[in-house]
N, C-alpha and C positions, 0 to 999 in steps of 0.2 A: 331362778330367772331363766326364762325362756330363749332358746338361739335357735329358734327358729326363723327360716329365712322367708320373707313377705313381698309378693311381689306387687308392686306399687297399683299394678290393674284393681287386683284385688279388692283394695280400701278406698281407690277413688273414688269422685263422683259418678263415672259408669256403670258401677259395679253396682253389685244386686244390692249393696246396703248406700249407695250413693244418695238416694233420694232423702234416705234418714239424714244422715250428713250433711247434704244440703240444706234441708229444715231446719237441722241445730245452728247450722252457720248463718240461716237468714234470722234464727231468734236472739242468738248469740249479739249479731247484727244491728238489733234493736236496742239493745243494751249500750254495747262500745259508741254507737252514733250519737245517743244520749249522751253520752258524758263526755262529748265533745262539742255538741253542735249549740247545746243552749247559754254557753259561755260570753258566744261574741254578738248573740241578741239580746243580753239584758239591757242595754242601754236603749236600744225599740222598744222593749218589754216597757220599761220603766218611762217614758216618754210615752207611751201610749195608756197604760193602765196608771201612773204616779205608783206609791208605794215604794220610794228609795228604798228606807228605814225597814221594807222589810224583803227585797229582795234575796237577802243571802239564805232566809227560808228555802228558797225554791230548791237550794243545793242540800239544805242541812235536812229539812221533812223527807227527801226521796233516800237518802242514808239512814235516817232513822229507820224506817218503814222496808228498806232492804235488806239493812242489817240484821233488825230483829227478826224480819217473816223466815230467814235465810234456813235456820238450826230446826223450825218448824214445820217447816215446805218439805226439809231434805226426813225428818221423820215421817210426815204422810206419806211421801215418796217409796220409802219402804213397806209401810203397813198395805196401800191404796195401787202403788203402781206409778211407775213415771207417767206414762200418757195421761192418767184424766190430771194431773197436778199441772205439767207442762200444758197441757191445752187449757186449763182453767189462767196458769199465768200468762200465754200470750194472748187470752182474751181479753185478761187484767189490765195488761198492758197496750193494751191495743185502743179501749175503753177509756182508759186512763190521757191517751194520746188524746183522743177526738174532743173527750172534755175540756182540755189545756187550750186546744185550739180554739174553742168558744169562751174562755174565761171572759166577766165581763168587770174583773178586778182580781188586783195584788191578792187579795184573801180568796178570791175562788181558784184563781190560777196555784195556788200554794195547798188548797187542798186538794186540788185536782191532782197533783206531783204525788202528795200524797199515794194516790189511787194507783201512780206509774212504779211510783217504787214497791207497792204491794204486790206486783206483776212480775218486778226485776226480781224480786228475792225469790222468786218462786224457777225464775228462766235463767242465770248461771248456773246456780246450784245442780239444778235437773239435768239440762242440757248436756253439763260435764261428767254426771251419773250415766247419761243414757250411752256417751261413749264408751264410758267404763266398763257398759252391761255387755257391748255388742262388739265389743274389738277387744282381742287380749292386747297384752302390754307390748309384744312385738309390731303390734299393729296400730298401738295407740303413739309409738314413736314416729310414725308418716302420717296419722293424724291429725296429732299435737301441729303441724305446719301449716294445713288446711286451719282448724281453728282460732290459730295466732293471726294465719293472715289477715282475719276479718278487721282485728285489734290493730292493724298494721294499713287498711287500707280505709276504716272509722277515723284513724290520727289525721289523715288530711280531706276524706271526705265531710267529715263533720262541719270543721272550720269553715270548710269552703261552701259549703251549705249554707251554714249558718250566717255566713256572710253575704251571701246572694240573696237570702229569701230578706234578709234586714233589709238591705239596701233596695232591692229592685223590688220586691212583690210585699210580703207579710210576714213578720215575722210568727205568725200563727201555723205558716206551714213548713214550721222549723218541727211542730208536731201531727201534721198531718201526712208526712210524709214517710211516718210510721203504718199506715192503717196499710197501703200496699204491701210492706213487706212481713207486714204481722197477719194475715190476711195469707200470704199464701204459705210464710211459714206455718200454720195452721193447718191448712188444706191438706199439706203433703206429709203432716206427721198424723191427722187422723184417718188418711186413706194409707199411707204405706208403715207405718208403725205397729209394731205387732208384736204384746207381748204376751207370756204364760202366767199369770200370777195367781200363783196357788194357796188358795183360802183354805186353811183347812181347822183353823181355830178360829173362837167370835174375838176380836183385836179389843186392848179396851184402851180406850183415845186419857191420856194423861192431861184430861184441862186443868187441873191444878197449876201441874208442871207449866202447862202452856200459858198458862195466864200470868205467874209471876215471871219468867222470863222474859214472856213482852213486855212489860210493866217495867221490870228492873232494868233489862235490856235498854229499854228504851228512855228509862232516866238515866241509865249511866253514861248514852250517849250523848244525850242532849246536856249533862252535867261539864262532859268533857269538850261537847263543840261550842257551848254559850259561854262558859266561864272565862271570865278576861274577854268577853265580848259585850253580850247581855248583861251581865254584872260580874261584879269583881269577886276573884277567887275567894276573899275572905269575907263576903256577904252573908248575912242571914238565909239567899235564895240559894246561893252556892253548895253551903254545907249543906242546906236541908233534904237540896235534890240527890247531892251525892250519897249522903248518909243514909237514909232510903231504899237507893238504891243497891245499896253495899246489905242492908236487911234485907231488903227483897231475896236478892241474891242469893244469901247465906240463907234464906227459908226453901229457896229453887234446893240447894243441896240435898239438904234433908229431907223434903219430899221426893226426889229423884232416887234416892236410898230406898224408901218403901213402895215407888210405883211400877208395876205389874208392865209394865211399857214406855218406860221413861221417856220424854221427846231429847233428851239429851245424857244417854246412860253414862255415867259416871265414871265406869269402864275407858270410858277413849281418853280420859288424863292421867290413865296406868299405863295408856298404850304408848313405846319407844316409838315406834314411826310416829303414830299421829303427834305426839309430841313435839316431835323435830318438825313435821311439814306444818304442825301450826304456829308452832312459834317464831319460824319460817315466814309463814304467812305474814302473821301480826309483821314483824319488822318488814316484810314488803309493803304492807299498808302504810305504814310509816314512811318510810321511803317515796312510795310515791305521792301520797298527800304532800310530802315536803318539797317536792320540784314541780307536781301540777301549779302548787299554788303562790311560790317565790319565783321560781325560775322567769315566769313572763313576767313578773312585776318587776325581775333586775331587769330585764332586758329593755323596759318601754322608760320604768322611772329612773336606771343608771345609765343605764347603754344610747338610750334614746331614741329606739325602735318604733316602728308604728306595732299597733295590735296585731296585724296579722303577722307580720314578722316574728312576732314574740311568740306567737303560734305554734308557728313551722320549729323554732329552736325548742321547745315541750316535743314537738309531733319526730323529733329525730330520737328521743326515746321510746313513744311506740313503734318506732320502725325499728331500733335496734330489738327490742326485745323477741317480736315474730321469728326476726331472721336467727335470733339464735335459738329459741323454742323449736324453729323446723329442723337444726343439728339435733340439738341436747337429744332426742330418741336414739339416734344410731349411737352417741355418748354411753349413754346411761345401761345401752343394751350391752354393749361393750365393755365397760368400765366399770359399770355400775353407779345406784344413784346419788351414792355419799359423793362419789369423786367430781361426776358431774355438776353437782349442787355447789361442791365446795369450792370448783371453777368458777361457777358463778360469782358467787360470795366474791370472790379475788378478784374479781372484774369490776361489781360494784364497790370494793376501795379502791381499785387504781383511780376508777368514774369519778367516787368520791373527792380522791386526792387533788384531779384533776380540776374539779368544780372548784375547788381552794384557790386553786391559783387564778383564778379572773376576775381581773379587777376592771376598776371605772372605766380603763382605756384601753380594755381588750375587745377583740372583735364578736361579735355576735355568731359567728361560726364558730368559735373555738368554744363561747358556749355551750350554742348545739352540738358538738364534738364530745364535750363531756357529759352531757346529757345521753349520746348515740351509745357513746363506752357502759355507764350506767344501765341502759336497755338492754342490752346485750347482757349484760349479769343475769340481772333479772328476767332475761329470758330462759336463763339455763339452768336458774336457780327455783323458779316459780311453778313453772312445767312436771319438772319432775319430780317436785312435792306431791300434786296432787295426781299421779300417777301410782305413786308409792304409797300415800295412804289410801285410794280407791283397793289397790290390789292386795294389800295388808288383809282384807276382812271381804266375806261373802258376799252375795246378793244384799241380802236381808238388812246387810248396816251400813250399803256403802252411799245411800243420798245422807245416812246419819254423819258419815265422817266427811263426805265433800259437803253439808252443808259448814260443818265446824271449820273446817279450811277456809270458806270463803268469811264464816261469821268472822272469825280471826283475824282476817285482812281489814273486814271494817272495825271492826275493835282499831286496828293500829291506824288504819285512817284516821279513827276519831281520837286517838293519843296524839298522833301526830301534830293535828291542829293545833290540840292545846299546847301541848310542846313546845314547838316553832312557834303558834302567836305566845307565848309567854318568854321566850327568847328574843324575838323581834322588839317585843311593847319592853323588854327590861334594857335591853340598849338603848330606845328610844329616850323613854325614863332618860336613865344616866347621859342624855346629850340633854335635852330637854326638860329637864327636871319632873317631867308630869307623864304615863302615858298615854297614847299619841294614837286612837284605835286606826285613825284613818290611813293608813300607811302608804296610799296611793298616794295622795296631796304631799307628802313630805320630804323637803330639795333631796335632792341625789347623795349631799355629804354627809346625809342621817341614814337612809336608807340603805345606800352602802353598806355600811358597817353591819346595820341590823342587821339584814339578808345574808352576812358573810359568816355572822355569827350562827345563822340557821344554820347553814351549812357544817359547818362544823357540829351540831347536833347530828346531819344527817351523816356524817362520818360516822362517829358514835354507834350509830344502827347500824352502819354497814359494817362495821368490825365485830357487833354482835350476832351479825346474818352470820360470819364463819362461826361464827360459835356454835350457834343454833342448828347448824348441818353437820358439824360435825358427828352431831346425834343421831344421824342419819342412820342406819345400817346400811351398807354398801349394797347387799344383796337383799332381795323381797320378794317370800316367796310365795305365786301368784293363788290366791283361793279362787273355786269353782265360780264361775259367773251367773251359775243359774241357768 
């Protein structure tokens, strides 16, 4: 571990690598406003195009399509080079925007997302490499601050976006309001971006490999977001997607054993850090699938909030997280990143314990409160995961291990769902004798309980996140950048 001292000119946006930085944070940008802004248009959405019955696509096709391209992007990334992968994805998704904003139906607008999420797997993944490439770890702790804050000023930009362009204009330029910022983050990574990448062998591209982990990848997902939604766990459609999927899989292994260039070498589930910072991951994906997606629904169907309110109490979680990811560097430089991580961890169960306690007649602040406690973990706990596994391993594997960090995250997003909605719908059940998929329509003295019960899942993970870091190694010791 590196104690060398950085002085903040250096790494900012001034500085000779500032424009890079800049580009990553306006791509980065594009991604975090997503997943905030298209939440409080779907009732314009749906009111304009109809397609109730198939809105929840719009969120589950841009996950799929993220999650799988993620492990695939971060291999070309190493064979091809960051720049043409990153500028083919914020074309992707740039592309992908302007289409959405013409959709002329539910089924063009769901496969246009499609199009946005093949863009976003390609633009986390990369993004978080190219810092890896061009900042050592001393440097990637002042940072980490600059790229939290994007996550941290997307939390109430989006909403308030999304709610403006609903109400006063269109909600169509909820995606067009992508093409400026994709557009010039573009401009400035292929005019001041500039890297060595040395060919010196013919690479041979593993489509096998790449075909059955899309394929599997992508039924696994879809096995895990549709079930108890789409149809029930113990369906003829349920088993057949997951079973499949569990072969596919287990044929990805074995091909991965004999290919000359694995897109996902087999090596990184021998490796102690990656280990820790993915399974890490996974249980952050968990985690926050489980309060994007209940938190606002206690707050409007128990508490009795309007939607935007319910917002802002989600959006004090991405605020806490930023603010602790801009410490956790001078943390983790000091201390190192087991101790840091495992602050974390201890942060998201107090958060946790805290969320326990609010009930039907508590304030909506003391929500947000325990929400704010929760980001804060996972700011300190999230960060310097994927710092430690970037700097674990060379040039050559490190879009391989930051794409598996972030595939990891959606993996537990899409556990998460089922998790929680199968915890939620088994209370419901047990009040109601039958379950209940609509959870929004359902009085406050059902809902309650369900939701309360989530939580307590989400405790569950947060007592597992100490665990998972404890695997950490304290110290990591930084390999050549190339």
């Amino acid at each position: 571990m590196t104690t060398e001292r950085i002085d903040r000119a250096s790494v900012g946006l001034r500085s000779e690598r500032g424009p890079i930085l800049l580009a990553v944070m306006l791509s980065v940008g594009l991604v975090a406003i997503d997943a905030t802004i298209l939440a409080t248009a779907v009732p314009s959405i749906v009111a304009d195009l109809g397609g109730f019955t198939q809105f929840p696509w719009l969120f589950s096709i841009y996950l799929l399509a993220q999650a799988v391209s993620v492990p695939i992007y971060g291999k070309l990334a190493d064979l091809r080079g960051r720049k043409p992968l990153m500028l083919f994805g914020v074309a992707l998704f740039v592309l992908g925007s302007v289409l959405c904003g013409f959709a002329w139906s539910m089924s063009a607008l769901i496969a246009f997302r499609l199009v946005q999420g093949l863009g976003a797997g390609a633009i986390q993944p990369i993004a978080m490499t190219i810092v890896g490439d061009i900042y050592s770890v001393a440097e990637r702790a002042r940072v980490q601050g600059y790229i939290a804050s994007v996550w941290g000023i997307a939390s109430f930009v989006g909403p308030t976006l999304g709610g403006v362009f609903s109400d006063f204009i269109s909600w169509r330029w909820i995606f067009f309001v992508n093409v400026p910022l994709g557009l010039a983050a573009w401009w400035v990574l292929f005019r001041r971006f500039h890297e060595d990448v040395k060919v010196t062998t013919r690479h041979k591209i593993d489509y096998a490999g790449t075909i059955l982990l899309a394929v599997g990848g992508s039924l696994l997902l879809l096995g895990l977001l549709e079930g108890g939604v789409m149809w029930s766990w113990d369906s003829p459609t349920s088993i057949a997607i997951l079973a499949l999927a569990v072969l596919l899989l287990v044929a990805f292994g074995f091909v991965e054993r004999r290919a000359a260039e694995p897109v996902l070498p087999l090596w990184v589930l021998g490796h102690r850090v990656l280990n820790s910072a993915n399974s890490s991951a996974l249980l952050i994906g968990v985690l926050m699938i489980g309060l994007s997606t209940y938190v606002p629904l206690y707050a409007q169907g128990v508490l009795g909030t309007s939607a935007l309110v319910a917002g802002f109490a989600l959006a004090a979680m991405t605020l806490g997280w930023p603010i602790a990811a801009s410490f956790a560097g001078r943390i983790y430089l000091r201390l190192g990143f087991r101790t840091t991580m495992l602050l974390g961890a201890v942060i998201v169960v107090i958060g946790a314990a805290l969320l326990l306690t609010v009930r039907p007649d508590s304030s909506v602040l003391y929500l947000a409160f325990a929400c704010f406690v929760i980001g804060l973990g996972l700011g300190f706990s999230a960060s310097p995961g994927v710092v430690a596994a970037q700097s674990s391993v060379d040039w050559r594997s490190r879009g391989v291990v930051t794409g598996a960090n972030m595939f990891a995250r959606s993996v537990g997003s899409a556990v998460g769902v089922a998790m929680f909605g199968a915890v939620a719908n088994g209370v419901v059940a047990s009040r109601l004798g039958d379950s209940h998929d609509d959870l929004e329509n359902l009085p406050s003295n059902i809902l309650a309980p369900a939701i309360h019960d989530v939580y307590y899942g989400a405790a569950a993970a947060a007592v597992l996140l100490v665990v998972a870091v404890t695997f950490m190694p304290n110290r990591v010791a930084e390999q050549p950048r190339g």
